[in-house]
Structures are given as C-alpha cells and as structure tokens.
PyMOL Python script that loads the backbone (N, CA, C, O; Angstrom):
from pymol import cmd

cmd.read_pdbstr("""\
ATOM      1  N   UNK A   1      53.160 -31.797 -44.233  1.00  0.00           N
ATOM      2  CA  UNK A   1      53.549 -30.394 -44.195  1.00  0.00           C
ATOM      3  C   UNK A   1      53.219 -29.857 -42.794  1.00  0.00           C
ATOM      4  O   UNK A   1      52.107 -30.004 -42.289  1.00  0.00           O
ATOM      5  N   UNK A   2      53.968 -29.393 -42.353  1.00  0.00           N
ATOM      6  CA  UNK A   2      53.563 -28.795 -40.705  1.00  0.00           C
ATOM      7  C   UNK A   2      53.101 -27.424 -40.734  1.00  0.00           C
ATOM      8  O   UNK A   2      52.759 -26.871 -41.779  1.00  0.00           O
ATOM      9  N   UNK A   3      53.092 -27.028 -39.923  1.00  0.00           N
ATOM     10  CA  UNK A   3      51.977 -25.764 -40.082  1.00  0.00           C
ATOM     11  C   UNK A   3      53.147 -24.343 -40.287  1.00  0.00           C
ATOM     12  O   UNK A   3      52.798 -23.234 -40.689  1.00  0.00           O
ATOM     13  N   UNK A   4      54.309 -24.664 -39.967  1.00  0.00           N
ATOM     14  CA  UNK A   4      54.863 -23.678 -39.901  1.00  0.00           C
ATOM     15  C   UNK A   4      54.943 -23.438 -41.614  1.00  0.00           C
ATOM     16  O   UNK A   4      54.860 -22.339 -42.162  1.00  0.00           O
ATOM     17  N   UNK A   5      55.119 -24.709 -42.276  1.00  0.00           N
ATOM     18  CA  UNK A   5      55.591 -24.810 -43.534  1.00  0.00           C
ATOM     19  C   UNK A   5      54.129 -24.049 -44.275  1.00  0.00           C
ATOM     20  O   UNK A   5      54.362 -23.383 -45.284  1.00  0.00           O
ATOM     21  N   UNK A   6      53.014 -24.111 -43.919  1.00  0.00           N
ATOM     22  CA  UNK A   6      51.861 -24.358 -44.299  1.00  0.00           C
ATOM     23  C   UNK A   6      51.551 -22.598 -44.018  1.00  0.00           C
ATOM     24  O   UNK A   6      50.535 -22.255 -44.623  1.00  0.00           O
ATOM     25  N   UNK A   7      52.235 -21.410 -43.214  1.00  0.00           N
ATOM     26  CA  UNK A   7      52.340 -20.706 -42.670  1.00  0.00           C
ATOM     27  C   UNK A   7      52.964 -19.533 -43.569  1.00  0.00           C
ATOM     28  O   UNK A   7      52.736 -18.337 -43.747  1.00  0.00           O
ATOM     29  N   UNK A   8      54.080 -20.719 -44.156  1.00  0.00           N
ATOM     30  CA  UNK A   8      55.203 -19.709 -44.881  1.00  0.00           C
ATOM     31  C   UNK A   8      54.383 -20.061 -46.640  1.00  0.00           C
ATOM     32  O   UNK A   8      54.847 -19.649 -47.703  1.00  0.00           O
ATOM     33  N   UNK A   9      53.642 -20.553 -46.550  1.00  0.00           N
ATOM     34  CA  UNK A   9      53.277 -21.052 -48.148  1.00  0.00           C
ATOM     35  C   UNK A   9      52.543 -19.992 -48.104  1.00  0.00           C
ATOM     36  O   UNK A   9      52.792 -19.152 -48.969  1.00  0.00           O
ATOM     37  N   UNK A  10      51.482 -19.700 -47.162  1.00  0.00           N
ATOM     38  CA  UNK A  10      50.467 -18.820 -47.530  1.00  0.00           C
ATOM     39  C   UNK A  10      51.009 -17.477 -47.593  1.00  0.00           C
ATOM     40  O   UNK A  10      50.918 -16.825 -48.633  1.00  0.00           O
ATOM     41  N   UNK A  11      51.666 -16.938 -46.369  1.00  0.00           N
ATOM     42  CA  UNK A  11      52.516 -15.985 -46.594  1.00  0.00           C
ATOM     43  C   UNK A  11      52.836 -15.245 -47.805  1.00  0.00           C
ATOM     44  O   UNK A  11      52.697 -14.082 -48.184  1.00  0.00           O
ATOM     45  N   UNK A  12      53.362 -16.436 -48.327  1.00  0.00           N
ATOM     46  CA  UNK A  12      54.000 -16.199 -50.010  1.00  0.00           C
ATOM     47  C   UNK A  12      53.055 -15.747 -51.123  1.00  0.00           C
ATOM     48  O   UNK A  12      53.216 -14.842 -51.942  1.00  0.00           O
ATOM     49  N   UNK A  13      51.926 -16.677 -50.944  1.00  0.00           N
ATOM     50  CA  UNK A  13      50.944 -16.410 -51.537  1.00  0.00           C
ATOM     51  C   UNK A  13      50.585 -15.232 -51.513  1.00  0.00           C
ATOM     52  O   UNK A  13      50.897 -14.507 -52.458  1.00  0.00           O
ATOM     53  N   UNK A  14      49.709 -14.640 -50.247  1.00  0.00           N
ATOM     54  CA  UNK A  14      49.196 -13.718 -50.166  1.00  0.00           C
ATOM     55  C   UNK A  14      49.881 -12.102 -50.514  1.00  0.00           C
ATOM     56  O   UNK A  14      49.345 -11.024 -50.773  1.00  0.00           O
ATOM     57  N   UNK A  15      51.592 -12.619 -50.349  1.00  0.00           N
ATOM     58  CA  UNK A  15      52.614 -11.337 -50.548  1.00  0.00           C
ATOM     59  C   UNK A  15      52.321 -11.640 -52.512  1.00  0.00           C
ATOM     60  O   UNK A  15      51.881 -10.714 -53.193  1.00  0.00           O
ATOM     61  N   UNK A  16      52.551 -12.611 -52.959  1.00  0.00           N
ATOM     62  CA  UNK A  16      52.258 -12.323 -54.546  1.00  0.00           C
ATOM     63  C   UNK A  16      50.757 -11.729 -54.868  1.00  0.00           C
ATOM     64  O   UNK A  16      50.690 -10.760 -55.624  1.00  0.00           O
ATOM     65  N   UNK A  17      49.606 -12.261 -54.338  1.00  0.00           N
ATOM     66  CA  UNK A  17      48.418 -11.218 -54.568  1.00  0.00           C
ATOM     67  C   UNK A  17      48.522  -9.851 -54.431  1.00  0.00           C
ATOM     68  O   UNK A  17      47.790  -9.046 -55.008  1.00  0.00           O
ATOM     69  N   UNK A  18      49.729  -9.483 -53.418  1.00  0.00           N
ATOM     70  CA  UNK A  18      49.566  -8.376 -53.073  1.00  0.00           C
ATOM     71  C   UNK A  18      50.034  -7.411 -54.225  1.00  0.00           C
ATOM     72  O   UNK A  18      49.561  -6.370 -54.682  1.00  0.00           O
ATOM     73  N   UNK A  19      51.017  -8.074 -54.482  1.00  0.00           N
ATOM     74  CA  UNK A  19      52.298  -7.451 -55.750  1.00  0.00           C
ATOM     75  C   UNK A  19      51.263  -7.691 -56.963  1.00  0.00           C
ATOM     76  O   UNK A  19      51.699  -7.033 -57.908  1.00  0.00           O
ATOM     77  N   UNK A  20      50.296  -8.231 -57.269  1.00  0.00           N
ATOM     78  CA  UNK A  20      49.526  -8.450 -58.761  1.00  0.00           C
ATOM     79  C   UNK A  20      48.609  -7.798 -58.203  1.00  0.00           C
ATOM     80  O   UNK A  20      47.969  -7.607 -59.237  1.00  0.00           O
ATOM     81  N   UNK A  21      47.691  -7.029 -57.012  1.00  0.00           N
ATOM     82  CA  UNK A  21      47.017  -6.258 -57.163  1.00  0.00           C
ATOM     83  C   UNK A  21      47.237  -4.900 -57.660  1.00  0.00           C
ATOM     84  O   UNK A  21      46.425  -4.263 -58.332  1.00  0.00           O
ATOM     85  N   UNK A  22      48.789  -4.364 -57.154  1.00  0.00           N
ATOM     86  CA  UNK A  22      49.660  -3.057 -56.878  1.00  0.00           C
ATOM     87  C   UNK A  22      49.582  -2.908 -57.947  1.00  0.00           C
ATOM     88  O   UNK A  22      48.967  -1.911 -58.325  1.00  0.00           O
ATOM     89  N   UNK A  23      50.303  -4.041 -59.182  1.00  0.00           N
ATOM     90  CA  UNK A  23      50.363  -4.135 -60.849  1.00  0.00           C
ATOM     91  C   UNK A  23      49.065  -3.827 -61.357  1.00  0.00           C
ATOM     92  O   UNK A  23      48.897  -2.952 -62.206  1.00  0.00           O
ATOM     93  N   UNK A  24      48.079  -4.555 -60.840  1.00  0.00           N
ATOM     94  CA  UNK A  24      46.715  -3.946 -61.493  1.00  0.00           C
ATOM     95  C   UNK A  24      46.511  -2.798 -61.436  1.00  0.00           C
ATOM     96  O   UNK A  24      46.196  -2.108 -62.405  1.00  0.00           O
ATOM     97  N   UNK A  25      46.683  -2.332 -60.094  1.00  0.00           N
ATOM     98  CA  UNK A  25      46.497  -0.298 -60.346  1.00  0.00           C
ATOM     99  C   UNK A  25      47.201   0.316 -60.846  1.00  0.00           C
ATOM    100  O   UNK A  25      46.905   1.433 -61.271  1.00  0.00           O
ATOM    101  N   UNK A  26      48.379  -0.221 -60.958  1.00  0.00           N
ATOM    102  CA  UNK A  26      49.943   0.473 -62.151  1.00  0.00           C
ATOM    103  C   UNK A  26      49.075   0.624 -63.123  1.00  0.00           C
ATOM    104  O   UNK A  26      48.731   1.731 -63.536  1.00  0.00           O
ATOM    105  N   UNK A  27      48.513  -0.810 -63.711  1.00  0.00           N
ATOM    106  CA  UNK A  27      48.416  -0.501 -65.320  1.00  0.00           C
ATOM    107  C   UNK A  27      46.756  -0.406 -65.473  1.00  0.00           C
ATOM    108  O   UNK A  27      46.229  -0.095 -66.542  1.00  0.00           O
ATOM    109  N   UNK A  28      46.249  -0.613 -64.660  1.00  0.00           N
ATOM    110  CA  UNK A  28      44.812   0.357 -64.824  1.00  0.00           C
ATOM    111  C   UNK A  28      44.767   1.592 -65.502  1.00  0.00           C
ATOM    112  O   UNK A  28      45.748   2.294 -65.254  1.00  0.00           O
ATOM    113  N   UNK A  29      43.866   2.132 -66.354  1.00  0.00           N
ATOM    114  CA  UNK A  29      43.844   3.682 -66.552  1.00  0.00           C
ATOM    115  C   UNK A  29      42.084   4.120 -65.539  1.00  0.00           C
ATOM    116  O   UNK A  29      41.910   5.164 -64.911  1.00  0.00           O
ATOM    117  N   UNK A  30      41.227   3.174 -65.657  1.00  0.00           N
ATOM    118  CA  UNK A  30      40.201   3.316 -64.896  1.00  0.00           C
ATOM    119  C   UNK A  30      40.303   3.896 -63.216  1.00  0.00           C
ATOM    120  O   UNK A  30      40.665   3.116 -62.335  1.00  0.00           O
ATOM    121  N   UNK A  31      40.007   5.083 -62.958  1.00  0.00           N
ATOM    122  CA  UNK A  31      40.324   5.594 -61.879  1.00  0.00           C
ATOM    123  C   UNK A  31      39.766   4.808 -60.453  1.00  0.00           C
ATOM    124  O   UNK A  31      40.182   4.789 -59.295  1.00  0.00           O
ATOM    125  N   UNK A  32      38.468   4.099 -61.237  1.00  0.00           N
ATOM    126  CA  UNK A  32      37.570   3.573 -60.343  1.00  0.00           C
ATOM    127  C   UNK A  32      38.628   2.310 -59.689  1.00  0.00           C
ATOM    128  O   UNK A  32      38.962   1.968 -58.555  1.00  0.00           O
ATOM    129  N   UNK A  33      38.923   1.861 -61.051  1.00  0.00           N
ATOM    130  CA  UNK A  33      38.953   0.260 -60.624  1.00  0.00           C
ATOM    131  C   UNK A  33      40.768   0.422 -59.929  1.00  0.00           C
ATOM    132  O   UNK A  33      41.271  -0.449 -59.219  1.00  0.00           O
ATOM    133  N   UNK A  34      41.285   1.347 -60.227  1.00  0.00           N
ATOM    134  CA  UNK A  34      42.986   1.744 -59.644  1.00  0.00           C
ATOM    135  C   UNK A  34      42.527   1.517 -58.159  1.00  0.00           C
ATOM    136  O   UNK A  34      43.001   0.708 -57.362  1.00  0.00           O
ATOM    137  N   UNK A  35      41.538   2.377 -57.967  1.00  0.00           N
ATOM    138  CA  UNK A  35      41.305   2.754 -56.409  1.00  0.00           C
ATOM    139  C   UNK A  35      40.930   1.381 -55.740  1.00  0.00           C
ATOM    140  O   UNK A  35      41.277   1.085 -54.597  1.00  0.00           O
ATOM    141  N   UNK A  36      40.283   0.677 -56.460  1.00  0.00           N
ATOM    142  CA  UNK A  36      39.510  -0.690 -55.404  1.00  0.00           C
ATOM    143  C   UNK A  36      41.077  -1.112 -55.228  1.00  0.00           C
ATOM    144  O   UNK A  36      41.605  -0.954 -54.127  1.00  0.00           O
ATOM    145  N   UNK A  37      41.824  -1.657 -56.340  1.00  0.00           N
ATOM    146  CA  UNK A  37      42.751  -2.382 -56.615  1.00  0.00           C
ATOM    147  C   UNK A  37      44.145  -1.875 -55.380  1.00  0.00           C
ATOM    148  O   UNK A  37      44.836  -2.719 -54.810  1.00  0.00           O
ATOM    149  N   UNK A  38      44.306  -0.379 -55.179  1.00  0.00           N
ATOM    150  CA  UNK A  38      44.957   0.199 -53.978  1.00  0.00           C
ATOM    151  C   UNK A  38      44.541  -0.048 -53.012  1.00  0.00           C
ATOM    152  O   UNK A  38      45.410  -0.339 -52.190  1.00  0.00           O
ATOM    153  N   UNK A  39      43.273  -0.092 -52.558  1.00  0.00           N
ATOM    154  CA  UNK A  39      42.071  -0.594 -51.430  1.00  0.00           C
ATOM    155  C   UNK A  39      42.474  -2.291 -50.731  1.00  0.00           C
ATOM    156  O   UNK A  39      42.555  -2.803 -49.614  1.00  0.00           O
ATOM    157  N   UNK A  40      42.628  -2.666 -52.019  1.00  0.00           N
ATOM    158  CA  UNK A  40      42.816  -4.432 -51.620  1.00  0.00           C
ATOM    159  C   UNK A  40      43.745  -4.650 -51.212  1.00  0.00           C
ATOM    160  O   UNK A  40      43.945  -5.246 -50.154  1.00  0.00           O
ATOM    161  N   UNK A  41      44.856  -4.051 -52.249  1.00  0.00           N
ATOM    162  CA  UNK A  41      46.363  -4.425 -51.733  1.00  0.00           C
ATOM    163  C   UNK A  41      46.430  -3.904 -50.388  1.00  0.00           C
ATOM    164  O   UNK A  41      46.384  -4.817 -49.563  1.00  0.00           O
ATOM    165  N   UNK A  42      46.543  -2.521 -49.782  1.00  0.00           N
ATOM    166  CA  UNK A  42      46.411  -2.101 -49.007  1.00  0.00           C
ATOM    167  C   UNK A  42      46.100  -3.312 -47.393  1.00  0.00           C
ATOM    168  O   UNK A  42      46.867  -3.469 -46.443  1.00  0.00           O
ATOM    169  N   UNK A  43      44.473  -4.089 -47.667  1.00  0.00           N
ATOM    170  CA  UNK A  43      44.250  -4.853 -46.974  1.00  0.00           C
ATOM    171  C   UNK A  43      44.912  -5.683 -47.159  1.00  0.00           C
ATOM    172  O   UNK A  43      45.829  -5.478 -46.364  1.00  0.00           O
ATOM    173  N   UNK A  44      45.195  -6.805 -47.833  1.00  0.00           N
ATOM    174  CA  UNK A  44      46.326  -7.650 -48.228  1.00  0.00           C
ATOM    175  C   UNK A  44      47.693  -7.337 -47.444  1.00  0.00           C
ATOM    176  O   UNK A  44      48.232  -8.266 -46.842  1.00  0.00           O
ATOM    177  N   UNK A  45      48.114  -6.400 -47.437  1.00  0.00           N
ATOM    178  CA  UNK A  45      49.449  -5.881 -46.922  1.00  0.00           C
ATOM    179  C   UNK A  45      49.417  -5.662 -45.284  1.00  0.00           C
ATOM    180  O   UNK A  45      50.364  -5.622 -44.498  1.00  0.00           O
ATOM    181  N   UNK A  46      47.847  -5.520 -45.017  1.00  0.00           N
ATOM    182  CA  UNK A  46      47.797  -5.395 -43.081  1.00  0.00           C
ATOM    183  C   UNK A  46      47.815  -6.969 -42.791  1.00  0.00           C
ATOM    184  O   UNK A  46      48.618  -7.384 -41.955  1.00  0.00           O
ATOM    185  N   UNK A  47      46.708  -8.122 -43.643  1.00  0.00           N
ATOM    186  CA  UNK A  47      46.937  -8.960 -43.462  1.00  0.00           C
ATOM    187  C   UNK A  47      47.929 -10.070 -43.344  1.00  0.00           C
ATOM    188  O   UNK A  47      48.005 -10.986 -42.524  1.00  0.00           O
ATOM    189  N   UNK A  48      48.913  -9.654 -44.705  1.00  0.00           N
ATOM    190  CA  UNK A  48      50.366 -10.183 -44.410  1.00  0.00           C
ATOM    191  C   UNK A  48      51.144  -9.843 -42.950  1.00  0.00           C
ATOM    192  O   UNK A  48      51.565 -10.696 -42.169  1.00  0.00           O
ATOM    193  N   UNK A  49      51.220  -8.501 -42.795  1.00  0.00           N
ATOM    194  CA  UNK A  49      51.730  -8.167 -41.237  1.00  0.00           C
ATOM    195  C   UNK A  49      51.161  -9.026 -40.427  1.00  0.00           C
ATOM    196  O   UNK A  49      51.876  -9.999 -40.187  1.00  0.00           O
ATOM    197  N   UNK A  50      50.043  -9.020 -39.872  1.00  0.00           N
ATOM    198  CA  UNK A  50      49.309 -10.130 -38.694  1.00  0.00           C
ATOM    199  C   UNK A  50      49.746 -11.535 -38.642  1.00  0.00           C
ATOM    200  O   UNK A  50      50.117 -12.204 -37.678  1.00  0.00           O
ATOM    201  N   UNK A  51      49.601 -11.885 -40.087  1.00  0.00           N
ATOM    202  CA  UNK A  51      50.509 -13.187 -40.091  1.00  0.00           C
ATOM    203  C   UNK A  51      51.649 -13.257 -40.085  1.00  0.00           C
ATOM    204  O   UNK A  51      51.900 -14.342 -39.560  1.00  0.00           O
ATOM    205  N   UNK A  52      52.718 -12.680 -40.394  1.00  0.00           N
ATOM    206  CA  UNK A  52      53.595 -12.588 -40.158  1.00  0.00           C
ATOM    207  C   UNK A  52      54.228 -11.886 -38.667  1.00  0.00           C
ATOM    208  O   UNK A  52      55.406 -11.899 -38.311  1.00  0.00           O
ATOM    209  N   UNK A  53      53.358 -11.441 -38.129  1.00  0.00           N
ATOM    210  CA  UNK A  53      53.086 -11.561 -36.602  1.00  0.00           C
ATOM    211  C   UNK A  53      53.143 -13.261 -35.711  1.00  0.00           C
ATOM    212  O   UNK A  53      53.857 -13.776 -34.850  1.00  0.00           O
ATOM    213  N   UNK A  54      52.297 -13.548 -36.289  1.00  0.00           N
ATOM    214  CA  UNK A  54      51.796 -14.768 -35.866  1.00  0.00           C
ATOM    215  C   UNK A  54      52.918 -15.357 -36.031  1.00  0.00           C
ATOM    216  O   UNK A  54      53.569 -15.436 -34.989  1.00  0.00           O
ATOM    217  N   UNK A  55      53.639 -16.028 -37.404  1.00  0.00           N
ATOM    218  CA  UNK A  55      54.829 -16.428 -37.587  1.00  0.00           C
ATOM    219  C   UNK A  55      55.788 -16.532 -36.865  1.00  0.00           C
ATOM    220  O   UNK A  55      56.433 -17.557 -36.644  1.00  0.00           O
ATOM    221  N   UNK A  56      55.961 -15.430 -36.424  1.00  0.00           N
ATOM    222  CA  UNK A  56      57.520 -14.924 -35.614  1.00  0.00           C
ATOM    223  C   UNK A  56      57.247 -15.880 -34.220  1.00  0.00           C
ATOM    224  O   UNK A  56      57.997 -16.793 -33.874  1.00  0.00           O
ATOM    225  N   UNK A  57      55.662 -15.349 -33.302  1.00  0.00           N
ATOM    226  CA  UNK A  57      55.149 -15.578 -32.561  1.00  0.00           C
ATOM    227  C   UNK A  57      55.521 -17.190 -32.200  1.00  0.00           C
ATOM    228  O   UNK A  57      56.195 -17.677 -31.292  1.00  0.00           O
ATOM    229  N   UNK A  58      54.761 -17.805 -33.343  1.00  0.00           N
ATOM    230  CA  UNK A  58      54.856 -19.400 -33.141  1.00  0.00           C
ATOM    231  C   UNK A  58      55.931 -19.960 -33.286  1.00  0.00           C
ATOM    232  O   UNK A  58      56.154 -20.732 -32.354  1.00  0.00           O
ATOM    233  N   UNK A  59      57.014 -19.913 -34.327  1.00  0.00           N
ATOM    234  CA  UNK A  59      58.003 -19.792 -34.019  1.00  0.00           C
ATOM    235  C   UNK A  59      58.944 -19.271 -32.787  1.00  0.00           C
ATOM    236  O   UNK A  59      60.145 -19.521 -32.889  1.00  0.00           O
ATOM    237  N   UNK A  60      58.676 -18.854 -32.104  1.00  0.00           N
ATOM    238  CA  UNK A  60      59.687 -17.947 -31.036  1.00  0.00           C
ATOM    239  C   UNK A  60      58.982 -19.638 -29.695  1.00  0.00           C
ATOM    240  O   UNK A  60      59.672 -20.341 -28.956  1.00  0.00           O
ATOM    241  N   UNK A  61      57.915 -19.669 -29.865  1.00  0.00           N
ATOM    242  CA  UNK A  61      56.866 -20.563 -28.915  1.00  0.00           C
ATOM    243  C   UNK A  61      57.486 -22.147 -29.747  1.00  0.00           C
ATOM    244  O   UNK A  61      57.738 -23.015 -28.910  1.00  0.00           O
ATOM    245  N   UNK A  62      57.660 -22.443 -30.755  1.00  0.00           N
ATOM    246  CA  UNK A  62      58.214 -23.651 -31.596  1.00  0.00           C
ATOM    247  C   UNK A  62      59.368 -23.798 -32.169  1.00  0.00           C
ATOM    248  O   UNK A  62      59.448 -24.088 -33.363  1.00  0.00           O
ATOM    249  N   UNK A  63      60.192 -23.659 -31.566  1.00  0.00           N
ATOM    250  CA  UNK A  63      61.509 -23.367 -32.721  1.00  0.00           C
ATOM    251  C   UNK A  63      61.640 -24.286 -33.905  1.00  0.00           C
ATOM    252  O   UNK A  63      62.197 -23.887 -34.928  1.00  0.00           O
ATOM    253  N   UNK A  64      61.244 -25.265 -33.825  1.00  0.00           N
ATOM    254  CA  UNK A  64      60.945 -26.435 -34.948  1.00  0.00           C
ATOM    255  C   UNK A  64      60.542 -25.936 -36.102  1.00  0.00           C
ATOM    256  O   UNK A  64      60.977 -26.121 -37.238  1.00  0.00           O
ATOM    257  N   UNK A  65      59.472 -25.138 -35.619  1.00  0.00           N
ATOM    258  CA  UNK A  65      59.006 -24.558 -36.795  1.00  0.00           C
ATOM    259  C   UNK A  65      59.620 -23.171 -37.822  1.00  0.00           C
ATOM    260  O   UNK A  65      59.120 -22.582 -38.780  1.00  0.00           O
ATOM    261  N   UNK A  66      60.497 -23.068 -37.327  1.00  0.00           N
ATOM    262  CA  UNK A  66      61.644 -21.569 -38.386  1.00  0.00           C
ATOM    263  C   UNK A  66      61.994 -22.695 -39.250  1.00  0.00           C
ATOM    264  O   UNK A  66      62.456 -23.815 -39.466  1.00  0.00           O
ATOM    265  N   UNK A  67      61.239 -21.184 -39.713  1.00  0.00           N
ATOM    266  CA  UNK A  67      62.694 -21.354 -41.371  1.00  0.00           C
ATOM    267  C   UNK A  67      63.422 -20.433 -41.706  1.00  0.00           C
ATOM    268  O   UNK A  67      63.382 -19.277 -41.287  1.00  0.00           O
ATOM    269  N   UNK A  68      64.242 -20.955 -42.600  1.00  0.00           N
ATOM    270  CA  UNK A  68      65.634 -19.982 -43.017  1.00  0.00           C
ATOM    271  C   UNK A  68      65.035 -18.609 -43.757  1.00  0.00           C
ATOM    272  O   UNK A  68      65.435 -18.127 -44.816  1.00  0.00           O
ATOM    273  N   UNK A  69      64.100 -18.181 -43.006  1.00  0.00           N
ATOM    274  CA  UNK A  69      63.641 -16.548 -43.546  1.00  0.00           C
ATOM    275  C   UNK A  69      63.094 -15.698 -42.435  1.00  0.00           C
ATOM    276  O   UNK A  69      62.359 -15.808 -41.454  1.00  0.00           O
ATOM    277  N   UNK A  70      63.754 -14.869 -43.016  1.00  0.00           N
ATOM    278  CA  UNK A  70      63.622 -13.438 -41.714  1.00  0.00           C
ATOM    279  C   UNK A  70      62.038 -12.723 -42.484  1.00  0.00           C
ATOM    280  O   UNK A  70      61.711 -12.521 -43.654  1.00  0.00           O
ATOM    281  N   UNK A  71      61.369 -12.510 -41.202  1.00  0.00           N
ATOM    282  CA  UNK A  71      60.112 -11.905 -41.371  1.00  0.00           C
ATOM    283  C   UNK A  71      60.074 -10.725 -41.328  1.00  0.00           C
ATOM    284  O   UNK A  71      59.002 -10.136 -41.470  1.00  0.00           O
TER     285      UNK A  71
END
""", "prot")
cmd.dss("prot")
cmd.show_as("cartoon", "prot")
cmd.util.cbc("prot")
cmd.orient("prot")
C-alpha cells in the first residue's frame, strides 16, 4: 500500500468518525455529553482539513500518488 493509498484510507476514516460523532450529538438528549461530542467533531473536522492539505500537497510533489478523488 503506498502512502498515498494509506493517506486516502485514513482520510476516510477519520471523515466517518467525524459523521458518527455529529450523530452522537443529534441523538444525545444529555446537554453535557452533545457538547463534548460537537467539541470532537469539530476537532476531527480541522484535522481532516490539514490532511487533506497534506494530500493535495504530496500529491501535487508525487503525481503517482492521486487518486481519482477531488479533495
């Protein structure tokens, strides 16, 4: 697996944590635990950007490494 591939896996990942944290504060009624759960995603969602920074980055520096997805 090359890193670009290894790049776009986590990506993915971290964009589905993000979407099952968002869901946790949807269906939370606990005000407390809504708020951490907005808190995380929140971070989750700066962290996806950076990497997906990075992405574009190494790619633009590797062309080998694109894949058929726009960031």
């Amino acid at each position: 697996m090359t890193i670009g591939t290894k790049m776009h896996h986590t990506l993915a990942n971290l964009e589905g944590a993000a979407s099952d944290l968002q869901t946790f504060a949807l269906d939370s009624q606990d005000q407390t635990a809504k708020k951490m759960f907005n808190d995380l995603n929140r971070q989750l969602e700066d962290i996806v950007q950076a990497l997906k920074g990075r992405v574009n980055y190494v790619e633009k520096q590797e062309p080998q490494y694109k894949m058929n997805q726009n960031l």
